[in-house]
Steps between C-alpha positions, in 0.01 A plus 500: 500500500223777506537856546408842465606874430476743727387847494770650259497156295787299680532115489624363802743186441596289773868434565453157392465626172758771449755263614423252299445746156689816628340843547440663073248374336361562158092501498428398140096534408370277288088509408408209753734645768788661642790307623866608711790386331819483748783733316827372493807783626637353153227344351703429147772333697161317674372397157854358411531328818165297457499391125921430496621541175145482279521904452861612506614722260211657510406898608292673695287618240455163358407365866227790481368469175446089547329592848283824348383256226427146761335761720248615232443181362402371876294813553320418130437134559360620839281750342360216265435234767257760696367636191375124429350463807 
């Protein structure tokens, strides 16, 4: 799918897609691009749902400390890969 803001900087999404991911998303820029993440209405309840029992009895802050530190560690090997280019 292709598209394109508009004057003020809008994305259009097409129904399709907001059914299918819901209407928040999260836009997360890394150096190669930017992406939309859907946004749970619950998204720690989300996280629970989809890994079962692998991170219970664990908090939020430990759910955003794991995710701060895989998202810089993507965004660093991502940074080397273009640098060797």
């Amino acid at each position: 799918m292709t598209t394109e803001t508009d004057d003020r900087g809008r994305i259009y999404l097409s129904k399709d897609l907001r059914d299918r991911h819901g209407e928040r998303f999260r836009v997360v820029d890394l150096p190669s691009r930017s992406v939309l993440v859907p946004v749970d209405d619950d998204p720690l309840q989300a996280v629970r749902e989809s890994v079962g029992p692998a991170f219970e009895g664990k908090d939020i802050d430990e759910f955003r400390e794991d995710a701060r530190a895989a998202n810089a560690e993507e965004a660093r090997r991502e940074t080397v890969e273009k640098s060797d280019m």
